[in-house]
Phi, psi and omega in degrees: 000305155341298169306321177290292188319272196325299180279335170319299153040248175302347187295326174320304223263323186318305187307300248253333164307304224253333175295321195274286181331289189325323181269314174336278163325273213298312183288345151294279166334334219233310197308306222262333181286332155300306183279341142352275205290314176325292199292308172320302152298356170264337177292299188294329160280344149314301149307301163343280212293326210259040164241297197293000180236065230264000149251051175272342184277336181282314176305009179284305162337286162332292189302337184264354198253299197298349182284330188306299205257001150304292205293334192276338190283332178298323200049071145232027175296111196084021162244173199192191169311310170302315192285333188295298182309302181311346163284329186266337201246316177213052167052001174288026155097172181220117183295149198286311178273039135289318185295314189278329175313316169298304183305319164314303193305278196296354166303309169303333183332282183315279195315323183240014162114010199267167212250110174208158135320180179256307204295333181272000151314317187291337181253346170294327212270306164294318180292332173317293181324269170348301154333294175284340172315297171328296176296317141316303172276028176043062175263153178288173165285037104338275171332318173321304198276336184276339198266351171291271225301321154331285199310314196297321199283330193283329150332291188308313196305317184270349143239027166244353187069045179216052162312354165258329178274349167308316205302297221268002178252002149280345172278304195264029192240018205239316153207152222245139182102332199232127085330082164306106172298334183295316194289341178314275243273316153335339186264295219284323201273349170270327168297323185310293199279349176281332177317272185317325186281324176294324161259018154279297212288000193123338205265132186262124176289154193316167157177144201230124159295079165200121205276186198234156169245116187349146167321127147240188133253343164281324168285343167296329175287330160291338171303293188300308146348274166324283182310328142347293195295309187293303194328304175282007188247294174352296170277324132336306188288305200318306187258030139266342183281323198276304194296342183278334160270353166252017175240346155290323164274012167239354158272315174262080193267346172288107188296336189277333183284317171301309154325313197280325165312300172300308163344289152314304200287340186290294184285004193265276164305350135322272164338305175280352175265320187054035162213179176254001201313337188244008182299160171031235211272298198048037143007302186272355182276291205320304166332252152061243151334292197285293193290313189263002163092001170244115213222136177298186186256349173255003237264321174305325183278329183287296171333316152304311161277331154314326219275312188300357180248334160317267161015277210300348195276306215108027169254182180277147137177239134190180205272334174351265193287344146337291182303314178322272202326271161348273207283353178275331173282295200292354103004282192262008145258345172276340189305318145005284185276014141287324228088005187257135164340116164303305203300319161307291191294325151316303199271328158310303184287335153333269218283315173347289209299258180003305169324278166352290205271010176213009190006059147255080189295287198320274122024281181323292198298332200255334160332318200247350167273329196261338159287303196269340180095208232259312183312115177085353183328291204315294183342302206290307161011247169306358166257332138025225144348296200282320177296342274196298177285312195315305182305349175020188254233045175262148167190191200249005178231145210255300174336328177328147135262144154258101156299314187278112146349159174259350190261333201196156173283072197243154174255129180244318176061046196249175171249142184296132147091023176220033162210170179207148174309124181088011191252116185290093181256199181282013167258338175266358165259330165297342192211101183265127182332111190280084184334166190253347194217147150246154161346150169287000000 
């Protein structure tokens, strides 16, 4: 009976938690489902119009000088996606005029042809919120950090309509291997409500048509093939996305020149493709791809390099829906030649590449049940998984940690894109791992 009192108790400290997250939750939620819903229409008129005005791409050069000089007046120069995780991973704060600095920014991208995502606006821009939000209500840095992670997830949620893979690539995206368990019912209940704000107000979630082909084994192997493959295009985009921001900012150290260089090398390589296919988001290739099975056959690498010199030059945006574009076109022209469905194969090569390129296999997976449904599930699985060990410790956020080995149950504790398989690292030389077995 003693026992029975005694948790009961504690029921006092569970309610007086999840009462303080439900205010939390609501106010997050509501913030980032306005500004969300905000950002999503401004971005889809922004395309619109630099479609129906196609020398609106001459004005990127303009649009990258104001992006500059937007970031210096803020005094938020060098922060990004990578400053959100490290606030959730060691508490360093967040600037407030980050948040209006992305929106602009990554707007102007979109209005004038540079080739980025949405998501990386989404998690700065949610995680701010989040964040000051917190900090308003003097919540501690702990709290602090779980109300970051709220924002990102409730962002994200509103703007694709995948409120559950928001939860868990917010959970799982900070350090690979480690899940704050505290933080679920607080991310899902601000995703939740960022959803639900966001499709009051209009914005229709992503969602894609496409079918699956019965459970095999011979298709499985076709599967795991591809993802295997998207798993190395994965690591090709990262480390053209990576290498194009450290050769630009070590040839080009004048932030003004650099835009304007990336600008130009932008409308040049426009001119020479003689379509726009790789401008802004490219949202109607992915479509496309996935519902009609059709794609050029180079369109993932010219796509890879739009994205890296936009990026890497100094305009906004993010790398996401980049990877989308990238693993749905090289899906559906390699799939074919597997044997695989193109339209399948697309929708395969999406969340692969995506895996890969964020090693959030779990996140992937519920990704690809909530763009595509319930149909094939076991597939996107295992193509995962596989992309997710294949891809081996590259990513797109450098900030990332990888607690867990990818290989073994090992704790390693590295940074994304500084370790390697069979790579000794310094915790293991200082405490060296005590074999399980010896030599003969």
């Amino acid at each position: 009976m003693d026992g029975v009192l005694k948790y009961l108790a504690h029921w006092k400290i569970y309610i007086r938690i999840m009462a303080k997250w439900t205010g939390v939750a609501l106010i997050v939620g509501i913030l980032c489902g306005i500004m969300g819903a905000a950002f999503d229409i401004g971005v889809e008129m922004a395309t619109e119009f630099r479609s129906a005005h196609p020398y609106m791409l001459y004005c990127l050069p303009l649009a990258g000088l104001v992006i500059v000089l937007l970031y210096k007046l803020m005094k938020v120069e060098g922060e990004g996606t990578d400053k959100i995780l490290e606030e959730v991973q060691k508490g360093k704060g967040l600037h407030f005029l980050l948040l209006p600095s992305i929106f602009v920014s990554t707007f102007l991208t979109h209005l004038c042809g540079g080739s980025a995502g949405r998501e990386g606006a989404a998690l700065q821009m949610g995680g701010t919120i989040g964040f000051h939000t917190a900090r308003r209500l003097k919540l501690d840095d702990k709290d602090l950090r779980t109300a970051t992670m709220m924002g990102m997830a409730a962002f994200f949620a509103a703007l694709f309509g995948t409120p559950l893979a928001a939860t868990v690539f917010a959970l799982e995206v900070i350090s690979v291997g480690l899940i704050y368990h505290a933080a679920l019912v607080p991310c899902i209940m601000s995703a939740l409500i960022a959803y639900g704000t966001s499709v009051f107000i209009g914005v229709s979630p992503t969602r894609f048509e496409v079918g699956a082909p019965e459970l095999s084994v011979l298709m499985m192997i076709k599967v795991t093939v591809l993802s295997i493959l998207c798993a190395l295009v994965s690591v090709l985009f990262c480390a053209v996305v990576h290498e194009a921001g450290y050769l630009f900012s070590k040839y080009v150290k004048n932030a003004w020149i650099r835009v304007l260089i990336g600008a130009g090398a932008i409308i040049l390589l426009t001119l020479l493709c003689g379509n726009t296919d790789y401008n802004g988001a490219g949202m109607n290739i992915i479509k496309l791809a996935v519902e009609e099975g059709t794609a050029r056959p180079f369109a993932f690498l010219m796509k890879i390099l739009f994205t890296a010199i936009t990026l890497g030059s100094g305009f906004k945006g993010g790398e996401v829906v980049p990877s989308f574009f990238t693993g749905a076109v090289f899906g559906c022209v390699v799939g074919p030649f597997l044997g695989i469905d193109a339209g399948f194969a697309a929708a395969v090569g999406l969340v692969s590449v995506f895996c890969g390129a964020v090693n959030c296999p779990l996140a992937s997976i519920f990704l690809a049940g909530e763009l595509f449904g319930g149909a094939g599930l076991l597939y996107f699985a295992m193509a995962c998984g596989l992309s997710f060990v294949f891809s081996g410790y590259s990513g797109l956020y450098s900030s990332q940690r990888i607690l867990y080995s990818k290989l073994k149950a090992q704790y390693i504790d590295v940074y994304t894109n500084a370790h390697h398989a069979g790579e000794v690292t310094e915790a293991e030389k200082a405490h060296p791992v005590q074999k399980y077995w010896e030599d003969d």
